[in-house]
C-alpha positions in Angstrom: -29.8 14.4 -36.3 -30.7 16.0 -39.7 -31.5 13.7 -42.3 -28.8 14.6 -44.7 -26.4 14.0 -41.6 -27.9 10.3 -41.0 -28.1 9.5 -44.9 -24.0 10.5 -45.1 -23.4 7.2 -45.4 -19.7 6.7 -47.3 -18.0 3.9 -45.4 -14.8 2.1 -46.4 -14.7 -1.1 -48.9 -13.9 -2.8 -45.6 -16.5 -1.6 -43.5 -19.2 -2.7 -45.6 -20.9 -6.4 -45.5 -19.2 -8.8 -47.7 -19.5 -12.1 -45.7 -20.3 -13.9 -42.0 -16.5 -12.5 -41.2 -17.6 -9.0 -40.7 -21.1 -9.5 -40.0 -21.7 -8.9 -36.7 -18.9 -6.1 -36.9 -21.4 -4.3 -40.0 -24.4 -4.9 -37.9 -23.2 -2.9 -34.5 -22.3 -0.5 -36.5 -25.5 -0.3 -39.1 -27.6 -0.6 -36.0 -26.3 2.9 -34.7 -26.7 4.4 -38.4 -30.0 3.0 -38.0 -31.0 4.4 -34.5 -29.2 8.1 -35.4 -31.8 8.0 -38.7 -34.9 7.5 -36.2 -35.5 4.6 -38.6 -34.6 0.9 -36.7 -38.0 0.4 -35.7 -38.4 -0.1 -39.6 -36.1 -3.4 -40.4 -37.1 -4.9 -36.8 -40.9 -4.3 -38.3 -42.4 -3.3 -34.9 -44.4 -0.3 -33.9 -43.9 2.6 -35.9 -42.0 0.8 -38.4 -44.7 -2.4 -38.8 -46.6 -2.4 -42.6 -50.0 -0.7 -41.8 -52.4 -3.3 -43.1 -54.3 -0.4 -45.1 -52.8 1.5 -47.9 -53.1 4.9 -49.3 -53.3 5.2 -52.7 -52.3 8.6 -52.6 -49.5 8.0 -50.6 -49.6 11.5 -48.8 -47.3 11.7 -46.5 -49.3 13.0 -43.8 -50.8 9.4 -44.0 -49.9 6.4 -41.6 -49.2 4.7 -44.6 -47.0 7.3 -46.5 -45.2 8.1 -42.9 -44.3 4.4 -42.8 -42.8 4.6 -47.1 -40.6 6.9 -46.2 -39.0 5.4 -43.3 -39.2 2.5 -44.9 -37.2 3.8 -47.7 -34.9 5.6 -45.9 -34.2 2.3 -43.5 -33.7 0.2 -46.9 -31.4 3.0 -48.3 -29.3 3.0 -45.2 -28.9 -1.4 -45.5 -28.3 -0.6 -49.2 -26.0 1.4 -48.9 -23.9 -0.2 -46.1 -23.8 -4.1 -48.4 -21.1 -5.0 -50.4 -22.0 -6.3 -53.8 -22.6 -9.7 -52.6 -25.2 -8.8 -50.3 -26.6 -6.4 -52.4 -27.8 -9.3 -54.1 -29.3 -10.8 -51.4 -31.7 -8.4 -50.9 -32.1 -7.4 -54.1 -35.6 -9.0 -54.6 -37.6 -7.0 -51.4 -37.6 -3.1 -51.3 -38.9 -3.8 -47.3 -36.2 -2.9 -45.0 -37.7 -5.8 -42.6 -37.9 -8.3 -45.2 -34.1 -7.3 -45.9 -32.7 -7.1 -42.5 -34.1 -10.8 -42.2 -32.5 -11.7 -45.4 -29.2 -10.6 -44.5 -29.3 -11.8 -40.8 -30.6 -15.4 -42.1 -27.5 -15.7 -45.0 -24.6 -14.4 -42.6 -25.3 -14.9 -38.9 -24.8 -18.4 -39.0 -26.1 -21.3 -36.9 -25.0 -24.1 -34.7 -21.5 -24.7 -35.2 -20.9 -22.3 -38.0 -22.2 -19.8 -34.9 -19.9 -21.0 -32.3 -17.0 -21.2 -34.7 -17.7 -17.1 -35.5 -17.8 -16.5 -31.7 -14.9 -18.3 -30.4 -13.0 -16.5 -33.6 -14.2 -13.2 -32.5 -13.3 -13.8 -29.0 -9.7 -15.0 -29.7 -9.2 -12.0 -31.8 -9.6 -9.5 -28.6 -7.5 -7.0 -27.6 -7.1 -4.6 -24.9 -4.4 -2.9 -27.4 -7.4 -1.8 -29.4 -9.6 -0.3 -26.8 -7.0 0.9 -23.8 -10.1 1.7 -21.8 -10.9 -1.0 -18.8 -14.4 0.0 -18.9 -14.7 -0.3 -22.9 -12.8 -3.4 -22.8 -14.7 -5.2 -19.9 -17.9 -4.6 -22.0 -16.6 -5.5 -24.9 -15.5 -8.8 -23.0 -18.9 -9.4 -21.7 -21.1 -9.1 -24.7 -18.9 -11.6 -26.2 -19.0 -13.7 -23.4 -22.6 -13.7 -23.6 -22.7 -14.7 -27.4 -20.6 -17.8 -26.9 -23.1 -18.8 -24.0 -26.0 -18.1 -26.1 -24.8 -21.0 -28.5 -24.9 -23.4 -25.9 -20.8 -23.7 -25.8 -19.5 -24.5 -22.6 -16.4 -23.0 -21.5 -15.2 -23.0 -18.0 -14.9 -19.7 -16.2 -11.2 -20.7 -15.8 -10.6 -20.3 -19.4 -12.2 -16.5 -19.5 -10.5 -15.6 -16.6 -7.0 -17.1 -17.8 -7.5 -15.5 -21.5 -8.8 -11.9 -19.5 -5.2 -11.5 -17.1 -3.4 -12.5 -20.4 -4.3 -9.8 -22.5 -4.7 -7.4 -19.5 -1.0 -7.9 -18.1 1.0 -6.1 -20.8 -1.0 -2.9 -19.9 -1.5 -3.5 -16.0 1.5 -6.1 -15.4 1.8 -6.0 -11.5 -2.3 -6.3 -11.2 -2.2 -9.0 -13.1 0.6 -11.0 -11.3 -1.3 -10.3 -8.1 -4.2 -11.8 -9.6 -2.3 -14.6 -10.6 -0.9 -15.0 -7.3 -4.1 -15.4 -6.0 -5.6 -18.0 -8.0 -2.3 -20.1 -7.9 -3.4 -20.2 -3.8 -7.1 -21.7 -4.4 -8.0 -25.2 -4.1 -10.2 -25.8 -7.6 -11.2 -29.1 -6.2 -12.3 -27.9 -3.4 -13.7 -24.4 -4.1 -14.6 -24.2 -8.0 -14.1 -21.1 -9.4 -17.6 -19.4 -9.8 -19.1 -17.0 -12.9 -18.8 -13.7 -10.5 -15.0 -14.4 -9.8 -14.6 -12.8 -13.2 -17.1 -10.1 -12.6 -15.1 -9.4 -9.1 -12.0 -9.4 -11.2 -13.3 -6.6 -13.5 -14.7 -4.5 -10.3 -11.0 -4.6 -8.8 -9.4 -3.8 -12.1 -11.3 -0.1 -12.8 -10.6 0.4 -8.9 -6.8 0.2 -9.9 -7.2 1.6 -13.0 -9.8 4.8 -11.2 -7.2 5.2 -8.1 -3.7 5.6 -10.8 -5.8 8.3 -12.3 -5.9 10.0 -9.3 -2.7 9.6 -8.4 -1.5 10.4 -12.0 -3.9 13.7 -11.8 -2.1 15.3 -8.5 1.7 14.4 -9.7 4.2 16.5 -11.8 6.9 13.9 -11.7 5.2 10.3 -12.0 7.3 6.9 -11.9 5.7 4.9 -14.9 6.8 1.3 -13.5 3.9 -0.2 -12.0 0.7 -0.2 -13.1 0.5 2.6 -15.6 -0.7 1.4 -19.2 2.6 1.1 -21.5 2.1 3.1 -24.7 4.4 2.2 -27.7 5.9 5.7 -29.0 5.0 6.7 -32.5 1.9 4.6 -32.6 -1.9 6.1 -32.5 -4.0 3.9 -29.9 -7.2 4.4 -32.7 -7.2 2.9 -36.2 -8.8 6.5 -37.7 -6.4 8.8 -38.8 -8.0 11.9 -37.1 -7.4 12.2 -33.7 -10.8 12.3 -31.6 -12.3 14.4 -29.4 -11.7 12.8 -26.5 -8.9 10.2 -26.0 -7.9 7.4 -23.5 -4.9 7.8 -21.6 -4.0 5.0 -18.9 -8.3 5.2 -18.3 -8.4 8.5 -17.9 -10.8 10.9 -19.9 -8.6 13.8 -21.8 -10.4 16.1 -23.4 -8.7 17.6 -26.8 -9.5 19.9 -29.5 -9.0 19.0 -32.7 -9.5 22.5 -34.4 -6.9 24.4 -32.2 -5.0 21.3 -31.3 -5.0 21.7 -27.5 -5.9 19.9 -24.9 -8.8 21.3 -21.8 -11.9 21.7 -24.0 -13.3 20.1 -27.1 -14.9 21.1 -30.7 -18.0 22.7 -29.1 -16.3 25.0 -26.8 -13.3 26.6 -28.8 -13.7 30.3 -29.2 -11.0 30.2 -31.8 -13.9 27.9 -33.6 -16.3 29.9 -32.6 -15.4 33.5 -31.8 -18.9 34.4 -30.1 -17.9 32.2 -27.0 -14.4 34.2 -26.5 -16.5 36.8 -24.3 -18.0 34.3 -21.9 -14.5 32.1 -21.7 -13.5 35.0 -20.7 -15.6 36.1 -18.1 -15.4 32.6 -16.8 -12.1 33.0 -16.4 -11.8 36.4 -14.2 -14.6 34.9 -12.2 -12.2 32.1 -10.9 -9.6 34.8 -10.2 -6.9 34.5 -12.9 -3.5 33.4 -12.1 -4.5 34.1 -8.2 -6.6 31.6 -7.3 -4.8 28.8 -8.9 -3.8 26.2 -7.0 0.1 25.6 -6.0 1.8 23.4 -8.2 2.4 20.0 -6.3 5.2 19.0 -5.0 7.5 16.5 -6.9 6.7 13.0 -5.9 6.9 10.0 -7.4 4.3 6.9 -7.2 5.9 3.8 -5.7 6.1 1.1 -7.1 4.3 -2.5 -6.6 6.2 -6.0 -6.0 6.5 -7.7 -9.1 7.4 -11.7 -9.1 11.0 -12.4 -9.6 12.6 -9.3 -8.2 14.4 -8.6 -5.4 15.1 -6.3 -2.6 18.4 -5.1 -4.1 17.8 -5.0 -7.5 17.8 -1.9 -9.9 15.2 -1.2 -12.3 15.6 1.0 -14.7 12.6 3.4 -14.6 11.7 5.6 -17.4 9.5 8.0 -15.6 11.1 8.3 -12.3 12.0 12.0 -11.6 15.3 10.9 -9.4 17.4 7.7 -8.6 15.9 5.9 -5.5 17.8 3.3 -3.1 16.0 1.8 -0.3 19.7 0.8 1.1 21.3 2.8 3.5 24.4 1.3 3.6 24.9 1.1 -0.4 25.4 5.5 0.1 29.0 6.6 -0.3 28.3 10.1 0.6 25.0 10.6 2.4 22.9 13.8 4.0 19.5 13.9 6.2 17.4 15.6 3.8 16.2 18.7 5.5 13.9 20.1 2.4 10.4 19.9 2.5 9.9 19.5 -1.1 11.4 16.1 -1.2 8.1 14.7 -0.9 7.3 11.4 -2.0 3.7 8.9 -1.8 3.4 6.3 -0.9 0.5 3.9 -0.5 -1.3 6.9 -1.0 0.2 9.1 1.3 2.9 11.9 1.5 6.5 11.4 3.2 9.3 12.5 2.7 13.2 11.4 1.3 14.8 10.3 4.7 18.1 11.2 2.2 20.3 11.8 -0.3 24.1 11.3 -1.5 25.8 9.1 -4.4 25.5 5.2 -4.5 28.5 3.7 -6.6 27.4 0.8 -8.6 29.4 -2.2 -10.2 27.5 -2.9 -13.5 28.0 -6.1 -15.9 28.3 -4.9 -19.2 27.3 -7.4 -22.2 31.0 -9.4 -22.9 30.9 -9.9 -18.8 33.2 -7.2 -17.6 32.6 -4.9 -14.8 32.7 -0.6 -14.9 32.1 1.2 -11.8 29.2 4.0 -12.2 28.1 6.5 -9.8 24.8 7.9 -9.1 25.1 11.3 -8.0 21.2 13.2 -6.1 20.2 9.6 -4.9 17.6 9.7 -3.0 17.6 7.0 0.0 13.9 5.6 0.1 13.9 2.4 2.6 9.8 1.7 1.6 10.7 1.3 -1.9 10.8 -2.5 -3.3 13.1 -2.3 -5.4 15.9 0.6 -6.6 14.7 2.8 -9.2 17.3 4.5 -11.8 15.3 7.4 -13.3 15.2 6.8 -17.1 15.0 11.2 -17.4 18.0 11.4 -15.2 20.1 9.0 -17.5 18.7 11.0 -20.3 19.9 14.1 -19.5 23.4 12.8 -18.9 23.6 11.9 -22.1 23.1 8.3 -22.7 19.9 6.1 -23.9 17.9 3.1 -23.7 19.6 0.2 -26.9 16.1 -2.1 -26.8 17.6 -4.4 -29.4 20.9 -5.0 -27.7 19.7 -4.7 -24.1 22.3 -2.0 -23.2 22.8 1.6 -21.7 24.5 3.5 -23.8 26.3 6.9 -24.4 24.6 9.0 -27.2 27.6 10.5 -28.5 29.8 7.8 -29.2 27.6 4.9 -28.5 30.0 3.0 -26.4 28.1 0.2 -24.1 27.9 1.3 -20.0 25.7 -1.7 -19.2 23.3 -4.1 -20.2 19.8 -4.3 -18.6 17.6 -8.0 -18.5 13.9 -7.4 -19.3 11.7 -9.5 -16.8 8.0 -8.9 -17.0 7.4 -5.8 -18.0 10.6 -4.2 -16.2 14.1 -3.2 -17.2 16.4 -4.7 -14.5 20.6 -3.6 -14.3 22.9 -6.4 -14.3 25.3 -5.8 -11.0 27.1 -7.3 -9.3 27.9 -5.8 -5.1 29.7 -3.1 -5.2 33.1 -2.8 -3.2 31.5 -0.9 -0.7 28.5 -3.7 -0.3 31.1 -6.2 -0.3 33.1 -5.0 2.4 29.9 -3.9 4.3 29.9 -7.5 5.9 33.5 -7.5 6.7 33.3 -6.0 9.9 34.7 -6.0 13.3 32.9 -8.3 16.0 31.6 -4.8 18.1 29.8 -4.0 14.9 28.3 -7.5 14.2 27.3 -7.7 18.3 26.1 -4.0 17.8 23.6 -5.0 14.7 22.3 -8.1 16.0 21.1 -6.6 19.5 23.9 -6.4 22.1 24.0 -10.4 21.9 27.1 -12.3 23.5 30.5 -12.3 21.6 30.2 -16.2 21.8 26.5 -16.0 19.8 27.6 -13.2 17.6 30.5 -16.0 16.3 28.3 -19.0 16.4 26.3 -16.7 14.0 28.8 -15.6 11.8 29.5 -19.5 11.2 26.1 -20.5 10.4 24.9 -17.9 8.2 26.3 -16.2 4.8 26.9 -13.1 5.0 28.1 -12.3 7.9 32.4 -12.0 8.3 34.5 -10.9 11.1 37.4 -8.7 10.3 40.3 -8.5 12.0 39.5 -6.5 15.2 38.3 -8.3 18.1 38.4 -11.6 15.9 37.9 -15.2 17.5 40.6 -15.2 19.7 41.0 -11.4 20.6 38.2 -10.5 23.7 36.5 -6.9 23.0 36.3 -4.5 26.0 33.6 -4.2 28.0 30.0 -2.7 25.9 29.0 0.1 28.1 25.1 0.2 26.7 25.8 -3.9 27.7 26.5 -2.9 31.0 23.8 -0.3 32.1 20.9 -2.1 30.2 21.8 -5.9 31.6 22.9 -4.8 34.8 21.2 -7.3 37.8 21.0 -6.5 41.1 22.7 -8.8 43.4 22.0 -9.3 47.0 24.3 -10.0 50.1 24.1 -13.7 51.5 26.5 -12.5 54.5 23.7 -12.1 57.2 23.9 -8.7 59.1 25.8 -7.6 62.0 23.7 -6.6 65.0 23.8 -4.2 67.5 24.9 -4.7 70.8 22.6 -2.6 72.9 19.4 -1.8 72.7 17.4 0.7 70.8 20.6 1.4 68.9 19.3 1.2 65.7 15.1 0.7 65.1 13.6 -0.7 62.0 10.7 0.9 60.7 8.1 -0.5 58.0 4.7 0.5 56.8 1.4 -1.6 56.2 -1.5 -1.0 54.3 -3.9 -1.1 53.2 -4.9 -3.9 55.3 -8.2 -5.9 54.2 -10.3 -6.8 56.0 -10.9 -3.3 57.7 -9.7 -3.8 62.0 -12.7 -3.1 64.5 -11.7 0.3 65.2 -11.7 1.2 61.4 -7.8 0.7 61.2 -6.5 -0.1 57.8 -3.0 0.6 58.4 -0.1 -0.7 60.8 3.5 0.4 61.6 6.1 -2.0 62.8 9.0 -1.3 65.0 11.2 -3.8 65.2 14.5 -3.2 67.4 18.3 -4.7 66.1 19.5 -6.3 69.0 16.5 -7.9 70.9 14.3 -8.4 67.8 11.7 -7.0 70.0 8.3 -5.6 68.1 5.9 -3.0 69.2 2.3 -2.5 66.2 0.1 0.3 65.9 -2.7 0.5 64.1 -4.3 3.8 62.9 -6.6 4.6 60.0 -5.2 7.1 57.9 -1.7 6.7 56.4 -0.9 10.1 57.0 -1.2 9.2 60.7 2.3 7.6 60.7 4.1 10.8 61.7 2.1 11.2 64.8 2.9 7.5 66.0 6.8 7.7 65.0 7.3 10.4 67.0 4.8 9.5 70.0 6.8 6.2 69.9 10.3 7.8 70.3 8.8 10.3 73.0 7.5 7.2 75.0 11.0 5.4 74.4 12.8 8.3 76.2 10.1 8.8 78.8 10.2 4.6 79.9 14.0 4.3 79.0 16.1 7.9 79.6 17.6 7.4 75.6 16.3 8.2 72.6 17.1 5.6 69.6 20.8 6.5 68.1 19.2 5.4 64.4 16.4 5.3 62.2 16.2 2.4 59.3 13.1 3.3 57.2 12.5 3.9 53.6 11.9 7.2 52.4 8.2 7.6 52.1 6.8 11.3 52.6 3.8 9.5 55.6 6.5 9.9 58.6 6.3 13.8 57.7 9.1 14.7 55.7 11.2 17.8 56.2 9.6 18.2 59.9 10.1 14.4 60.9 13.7 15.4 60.0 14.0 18.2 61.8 12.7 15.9 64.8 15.3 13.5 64.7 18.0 16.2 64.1 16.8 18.2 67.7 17.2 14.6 69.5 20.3 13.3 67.4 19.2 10.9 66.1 20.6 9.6 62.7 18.0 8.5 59.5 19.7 5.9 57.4 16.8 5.5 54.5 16.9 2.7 51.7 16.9 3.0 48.3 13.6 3.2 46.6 12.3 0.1 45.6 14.9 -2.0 47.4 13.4 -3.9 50.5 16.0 -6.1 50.7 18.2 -3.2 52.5 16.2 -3.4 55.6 16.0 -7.4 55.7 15.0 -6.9 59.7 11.5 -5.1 59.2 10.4 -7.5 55.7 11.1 -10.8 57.9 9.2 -8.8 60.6 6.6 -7.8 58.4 6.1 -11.5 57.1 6.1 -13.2 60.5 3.3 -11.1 61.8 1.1 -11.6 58.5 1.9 -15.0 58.1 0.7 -16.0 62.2 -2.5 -13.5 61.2 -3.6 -15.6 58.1 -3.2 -18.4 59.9 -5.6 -17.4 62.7 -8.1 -16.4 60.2 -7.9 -19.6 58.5 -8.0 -21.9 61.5 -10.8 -19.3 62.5 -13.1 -20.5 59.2 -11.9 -24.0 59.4 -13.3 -24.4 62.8 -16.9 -22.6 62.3 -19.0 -25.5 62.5 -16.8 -27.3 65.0 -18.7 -27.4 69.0 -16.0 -27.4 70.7 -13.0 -25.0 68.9 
């Protein structure tokens, strides 16, 4: 920094040091005056800025000694300067900007409880209004933290985190309820609250504050209830009256020109300001491809928002940056489509989905003497993740009617007749309704639609239901006395399968009907490698023939062997077939076998045994005497005489 620059020194009455009340305010900002000038070594009195102990008489200055008069002088002028008439005086009698800089700290810092009264006065008159930066205000928060502990005053964490959610909730309301919430569930007694909850605390709220700037950086149309910084209108965030170079908006960085008045670039880089850097903006420019290259403008979404204590799922908030009307109610839609257009593209949680619909919502607002007026939304779009309904604040806007803060009310801008009136909780703007006619007679329904929406359960529950809990009223069809026909999803989804107790009819000759079952595989493994069985059983002597084999696929070849043996011992083949219909007796060509001998195939249905009751009790008989030898077979092991 040039020295005329650092000398330019011309600060307001109020800026300058009159007294301990803006003290340490005129020494943060001295100190930077100070370090710009190359000259703050000089009042501390250390290294370059320390007396040399041996004077020049000449004061050259090339000399140590002439090197340290003129910072010295130029340090003094700068504290000179910078004092209001008051402290003028108390330096008055030293021309050393060490001896001065003691002077001053000495008379106006303060000590003991004069200190700790100036700390706690400067820490009570925080803002987050004044900075609307998280990371600026979170510093600001600590240093002053750390100057109350310095004077020995002990305050609880508690307090500092109490007095940090109350003046960060106007700007982030729904972080700071969360926070709340939190604390409200931890046992003090139990689990003090420690000095890093507070530094946890900060950490989470840039995280917030970063991921709403990234959000707010990839959105054209951006819902403003949640956790977006509120800005009052027609108010400058900065007490200068220039604008600067770079301003805070909601955390994020914008950079902004104050010679050309537009935003992208600053000072430095204007090549209206500075005509010899048109030719490489320029270049710049057709090296990223123009218009070409640009990326697609996003799709309009909106960012949802967060839960905030004390509303509920039906409520309607007015919303003054919502791009459309949201419902997260179905059934609240007079008129309703599927939405079918990509564009309709909505995040959430951080991720893109679409509008499931649209249509018009009719709404039965309060207005401020208590009576009712029906208003209808029109381009609603039906959003079943939102919290709450949102009524866009632009859409309103457009339509010709506007926000009355003082009186609470909607109203229209051309003859400022009231529509509704709005109840301000937290930090949103909720519509006083009451159900409309179509919500009202959404519960009034007939007993097929009440059994239909709580699960296909009995007609008998459905009314024990209805009696029990609000909300839920029968209409006229199928009421308590009138049965309703059969449910034919009921009927195919609780359908049981009942079995015959009558006990079946047998034949009267032999080998007019055979039962046929398979077995396997069979553990442990038979002596000649067998792991499968077939069981014939015949209907009217209950006789049984077994045959073992290895393979499953082996089956055909014993079914028809066993048929060929029946006609070669008996003269008859077997007039029918009882087996299930598994593909191991051969299929097609086990068919075409029976068909040559005719001999009839009555197969089961799949996955119902209990059809062929004959070869399961079979089947069990023969395993059941097996086990039994095994067992008796272990249990007798060690016996001498078995």
């Amino acid at each position: 920094m040039s020295e005329s620059s650092s000398t330019n020194l011309n600060w307001a009455a109020s800026d300058k040091l009159k007294d301990s009340g803006n003290y340490t305010t005129w020494k943060n900002l001295v100190k930077q005056a100070l370090i710009n000038a190359d000259v703050y070594e000089y009042v501390l009195g250390e290294d370059t800025g320390k007396e040399p102990d041996t004077k020049d008489a000449t004061y050259s200055g090339t000399s140590t000694y002439g090197k340290w008069l003129k910072g010295n002088a130029k340090a003094y002028t700068i504290l000179h300067r910078t004092c209001g008439t008051e402290a003028m005086r108390t330096i008055k009698s030293t021309d050393k900007a060490s001896t001065a800089w003691t002077l001053l700290k000495d008379r106006y810092e303060g000590k003991g409880f004069f200190l700790m009264d100036q700390c706690v006065a400067e820490f009570e008159a925080l803002s987050f209004e004044k900075t609307r930066d998280v990371a600026s205000f979170n510093a600001l928060f600590k240093d002053i933290k750390v100057k109350i502990d310095d004077t020995g005053l002990k305050i609880p964490i508690s307090y500092y985190i109490m007095k940090y959610l109350r003046w960060i909730a106007p700007a982030f309301p729904t972080w700071a309820e969360r926070q709340r919430s939190s604390l409200r569930d931890t046992d003090t007694t139990k689990d003090p609250l420690k000095d890093d909850k507070l530094d946890k605390m900060m950490a989470d709220l840039l995280d917030e504050n970063r991921a709403i700037t990234i959000q707010d950086e990839n959105a054209s149309t951006i819902s403003l209830y949640g956790n977006r910084p509120q800005y009052q209108k027609g108010k400058s965030n900065s007490n200068s009256q220039k604008r600067p170079n770079t301003q805070q908006r909601g955390g994020q960085l914008d950079k902004y020109c104050t010679h050309c008045k537009r935003n992208g670039h600053l000072d430095s880089n204007c090549y209206i300001k500075h005509p010899e850097k048109r030719e490489e903006y320029m270049r710049q420019r057709n090296a990223k491809g123009g218009n070409e290259n640009r990326p697609s403008k996003p799709k309009p979404h909106v960012l949802v928002a967060h839960h905030i204590q004390g509303l509920k799922h039906s409520d309607w908030i007015l919303d003054t940056g919502a791009s459309h009307h949201m419902c997260n109610d179905r059934t609240m839609f007079d008129e309703y489509k599927t939405n079918t257009n990509p564009a309709n593209t909505i995040v959430t949680a951080g991720s893109y989905t679409r509008a499931e619909g649209y249509g018009s919502v009719t709404l039965t607002a309060i207005q401020s003497n208590n009576s009712t007026v029906t208003v209808t939304l029109k381009d609603v779009f039906h959003m079943p993740s939102l919290e709450v309904n949102l009524l866009s604040g632009p859409t309103i806007k457009r339509k010709g009617i506007y926000i009355d803060g003082k009186t609470e009310t909607l109203r229209y801008s051309h003859n400022d007749h009231e529509i509704c009136k709005f109840q301000s909780l937290h930090s949103a703007m909720r519509i006083c309704t009451i159900l409309t006619g179509r919500a009202m007679t959404a519960a009034a329904q007939s007993i097929d639609v009440w059994h239909r929406r709580l699960g296909h359960i009995g007609l008998d529950n459905v009314r024990k239901t209805a009696q029990i809990t609000k909300g839920i009223e029968i209409g006229p069809k199928y009421g308590p006395k009138i049965e309703k026909p059969a449910c034919k999803p009921c009927i195919i989804s609780k359908a049981v399968r009942t079995q015959s107790k009558q006990p079946q009819q047998r034949c009267e000759h032999a080998f007019d009907k055979l039962h046929v079952d398979l077995l396997g595989p069979i553990t442990p493994t038979g002596y000649d490698g067998s792991n499968w069985a077939m069981i014939k059983t015949d209907d009217a002597s209950r006789a049984r023939w077994l045959s073992t084999f290895r393979k499953k696929g082996d089956a055909k070849i014993y079914i028809q062997d066993f048929i060929t043996a029946i006609h070669t011992q008996y003269g008859k083949y077997p007039k029918s077939l009882r087996l299930d219909n598994g593909t191991e007796y051969g299929g097609n060509q086990f068919k075409q076998f029976c068909r040559e001998r005719g001999i009839s195939l009555e197969p089961t249905v799949p996955y119902t045994p209990e059809q062929d009751g004959v070869a399961e009790r079979a089947n069990r008989t023969i395993l059941d005497r097996c086990r039994t030898l095994i067992n008796a077979l272990a249990e007798n092991e060690d016996d001498e005489d078995p």
